[in-house]
N, C-alpha and C positions, 0 to 999 in steps of 0.2 A: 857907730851903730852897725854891725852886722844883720845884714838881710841874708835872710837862706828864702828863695823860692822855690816851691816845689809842688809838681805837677797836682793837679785835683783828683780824688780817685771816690769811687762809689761807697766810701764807707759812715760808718757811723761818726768815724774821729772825724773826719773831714764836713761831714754834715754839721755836725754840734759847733765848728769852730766857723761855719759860713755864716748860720743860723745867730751865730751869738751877733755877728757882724751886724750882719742885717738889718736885725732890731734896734740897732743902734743906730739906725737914720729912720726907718720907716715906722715911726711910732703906732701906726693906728692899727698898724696889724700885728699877728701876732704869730710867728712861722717857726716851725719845729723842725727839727732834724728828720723824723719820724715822716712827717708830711714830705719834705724834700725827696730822701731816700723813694719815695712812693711815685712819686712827679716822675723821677728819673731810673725807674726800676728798667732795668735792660738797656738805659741811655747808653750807648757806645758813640762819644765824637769822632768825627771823620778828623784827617788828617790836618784840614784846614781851621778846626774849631782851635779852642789856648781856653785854658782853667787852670790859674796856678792857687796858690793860697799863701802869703808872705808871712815869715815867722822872725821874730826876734826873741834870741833866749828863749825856746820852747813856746813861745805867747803866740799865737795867730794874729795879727794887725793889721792885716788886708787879704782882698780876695779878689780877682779880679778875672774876664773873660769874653772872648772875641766869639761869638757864636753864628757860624754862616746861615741867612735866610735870603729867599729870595725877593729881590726889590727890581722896580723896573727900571732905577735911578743906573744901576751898575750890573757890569756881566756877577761880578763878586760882591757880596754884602758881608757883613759882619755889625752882628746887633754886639756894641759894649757897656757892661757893668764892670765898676769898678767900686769899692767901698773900701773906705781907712780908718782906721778906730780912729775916733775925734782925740783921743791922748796920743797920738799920733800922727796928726795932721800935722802941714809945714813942716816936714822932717825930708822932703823928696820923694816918699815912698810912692805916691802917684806919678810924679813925673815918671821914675825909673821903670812902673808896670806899662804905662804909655810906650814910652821907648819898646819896649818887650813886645806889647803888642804889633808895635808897629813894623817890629824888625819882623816878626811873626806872619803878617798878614802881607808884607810888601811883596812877598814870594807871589801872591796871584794879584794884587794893587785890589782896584774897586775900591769900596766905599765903608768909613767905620759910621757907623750911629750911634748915639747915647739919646737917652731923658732925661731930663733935669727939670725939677719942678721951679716953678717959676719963681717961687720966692727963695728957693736956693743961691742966693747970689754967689757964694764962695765959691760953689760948685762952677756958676756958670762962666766966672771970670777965670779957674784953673784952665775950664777945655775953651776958652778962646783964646787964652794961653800959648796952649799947642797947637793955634791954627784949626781949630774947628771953629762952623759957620752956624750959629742958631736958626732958626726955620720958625714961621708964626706957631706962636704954642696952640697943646689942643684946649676944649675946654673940657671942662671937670666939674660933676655936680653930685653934691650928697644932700642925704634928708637920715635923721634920726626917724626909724620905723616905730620906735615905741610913741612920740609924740606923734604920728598921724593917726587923725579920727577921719572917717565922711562916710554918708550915710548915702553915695553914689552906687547907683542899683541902675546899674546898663544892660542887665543879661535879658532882663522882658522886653528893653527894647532891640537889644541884637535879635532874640527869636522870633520877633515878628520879620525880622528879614533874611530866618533861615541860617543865622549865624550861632553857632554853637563855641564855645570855650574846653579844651580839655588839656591835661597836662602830656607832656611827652611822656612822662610813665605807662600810661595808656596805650600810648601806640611804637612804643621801642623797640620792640620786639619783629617790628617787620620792616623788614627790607626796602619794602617800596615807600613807604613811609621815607628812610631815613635818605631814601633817593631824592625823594621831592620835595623834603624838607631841604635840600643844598639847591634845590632848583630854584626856589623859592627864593631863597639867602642870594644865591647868584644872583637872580632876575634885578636885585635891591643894592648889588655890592658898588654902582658906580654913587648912587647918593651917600651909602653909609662912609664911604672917604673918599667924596668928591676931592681933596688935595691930592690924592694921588692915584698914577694907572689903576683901570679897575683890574682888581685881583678877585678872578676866579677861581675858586678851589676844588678838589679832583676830589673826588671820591674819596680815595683812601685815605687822602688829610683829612678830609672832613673828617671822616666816621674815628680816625685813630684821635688828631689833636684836637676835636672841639667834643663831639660825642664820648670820647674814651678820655677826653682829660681829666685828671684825679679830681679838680674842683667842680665839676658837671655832675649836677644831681639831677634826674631825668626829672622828679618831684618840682622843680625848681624853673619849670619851664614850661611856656602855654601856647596851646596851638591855636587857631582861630580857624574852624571851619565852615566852608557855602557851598551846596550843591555837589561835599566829596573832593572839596579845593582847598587847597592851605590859601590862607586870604589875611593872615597875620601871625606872627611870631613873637615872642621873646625870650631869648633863652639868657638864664641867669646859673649863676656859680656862688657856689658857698663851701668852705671850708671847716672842719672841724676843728672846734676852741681856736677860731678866728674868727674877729666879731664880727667883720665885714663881710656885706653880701653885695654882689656885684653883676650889673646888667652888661652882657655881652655884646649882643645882638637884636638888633630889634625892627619889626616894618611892618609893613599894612601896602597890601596892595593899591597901587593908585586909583583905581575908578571905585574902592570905597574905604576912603579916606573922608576925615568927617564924620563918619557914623559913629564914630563911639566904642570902636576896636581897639584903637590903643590905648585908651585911655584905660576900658577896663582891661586889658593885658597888663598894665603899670599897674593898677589899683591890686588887683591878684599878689602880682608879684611882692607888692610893700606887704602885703598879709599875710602876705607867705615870710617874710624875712622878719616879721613882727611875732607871729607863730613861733618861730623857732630862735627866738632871742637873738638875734643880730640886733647888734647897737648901731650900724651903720651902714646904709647903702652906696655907694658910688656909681656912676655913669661916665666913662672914658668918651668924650665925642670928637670927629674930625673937627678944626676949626671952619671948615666954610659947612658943617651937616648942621646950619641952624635952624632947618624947622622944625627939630625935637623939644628946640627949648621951650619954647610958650607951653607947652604941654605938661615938659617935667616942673618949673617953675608954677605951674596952677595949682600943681598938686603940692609944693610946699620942699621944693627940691631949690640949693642955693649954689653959688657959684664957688668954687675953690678952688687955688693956685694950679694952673692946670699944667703939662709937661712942655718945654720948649725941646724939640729935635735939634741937635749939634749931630751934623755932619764933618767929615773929613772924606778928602779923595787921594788915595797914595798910589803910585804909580808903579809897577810890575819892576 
């Protein structure tokens, strides 16, 4: 079997032949070439990133890529995907993209990362395989939004203590807003992934990768205001003809906690992903951020196979 790999480039071909990949492990969503292409409009990688796509006989069979972010684990990170068409598997074509990577990334060492959902066993026994080390998985929780009813009506009791509800639509347009909305987020970032250094975000990330990313509908997101104060968040993401809708970020200030904030920011948010026909929400959580769960489980949220982190450390 002849493997040609060859570099990833911005185009449609290359989109339609990752996109087919894709799909082909991640069933529940449903990811377009069109949507991609959009994600990545202007994406230029730096020297240090690898995006190949593996072809045999003209066919695409794999896709695979090394993408640098920053972690406090390593001077150098590299987040990896890799994906094999299942009529493809156990041919070697993962080992050899591995190797590739690795000869690729060894030039500045640090650290490779993957996901693997939990009940992927093939997956997880390939990359321990190659000497990567699993990490406690996170947890993971979905609710079908067309099957939630409740006839939970918080908002007369938040305005009796000066707590108002409104979407980021509302307030996107200002500047100072989108300042204190990350002030906010920061103040919150060492619980939302108590496993690991807290990560504070600048400005320009914020506003580019979480405000400006292609799945962020400002409609999609709810502020909690007292006295002129952000006093709770939730900002959620949804994609076009992708059934899932998905909670990003989410908190309540600590001295009012308890009152009934998150609970109706949650309750909004299912009504809002029930409104506009999502068949499925998800909620990605650190494994030690458990005191979201009593919350989303009341409301009729269940447990699902959550991601296990495999690291590797390769040396300069």
């Amino acid at each position: 079997m002849n493997l040609e790999f060859v570099v990833f480039e911005n185009t449609l071909e290359h989109h339609l032949a990752r996109v087919s990949l894709t799909n082909t492990i991640y069933k529940n969503h449903v990811y377009t070439a069109e949507q991609t292409m959009a994600e990545m409009a202007g994406f230029q990688p730096d020297e240090q990133a690898l995006m190949e796509l593996v072809f045999v006989d003209g066919r695409c069979v794999a896709t695979f890529e090394a993408i640098p972010f920053e972690s406090p684990l390593a001077n150098h990170a590299f987040f990896l995907d890799l994906i094999v068409h299942p009529d493809f598997s156990r041919n070697g074509i993962g080992s050899q993209a591995i190797r590739r990577i690795e000869r690729h990334c060894s030039k500045w060492g640090g650290m490779l990362e993957v996901q693997i959902r939990e009940n992927w066993d093939a997956h997880q026994v390939f990359y321990a395989k190659h000497s990567f080390v699993p990490i406690e998985p996170t947890l993971w929780l979905a609710l079908e939004p067309q099957h939630f009813s409740s006839d939970i009506r918080l908002e007369p009791r938040l305005l009796t203590q000066g707590i108002t509800l409104q979407t980021w639509a509302e307030l996107a347009d200002s500047k100072t807003h989108q300042v204190t909305l990350l002030e906010f987020r920061n103040s919150l970032a060492a619980e939302f992934n108590p496993s690991f250094s807290t990560k504070i975000l600048s400005q320009t990330y914020f506003d580019r990768e979480v405000l400006g990313a292609f799945g962020f509908k400002p409609e999609f997101c709810w502020i909690a205001w007292q006295n002129h104060q952000i006093v709770g968040a939730l900002l959620c993401t949804g994609y076009a003809n992708d059934p899932t809708f998905f909670f990003e970020f989410g908190g309540v200030a600590p001295e009012l906690r308890r009152t009934g904030i998150a609970t109706a920011l949650v309750v909004r948010a299912i009504q809002a992903a029930k409104t506009n026909n999502f068949s499925m929400i998800e909620v990605h959580l650190d494994p030690l951020n458990v005191g979201t769960l009593p919350l989303l489980e009341r409301l009729g949220f269940s447990r699902q196979p959550g991601y296990v982190y495999f690291r590797k450390f390769l040396e300069p």
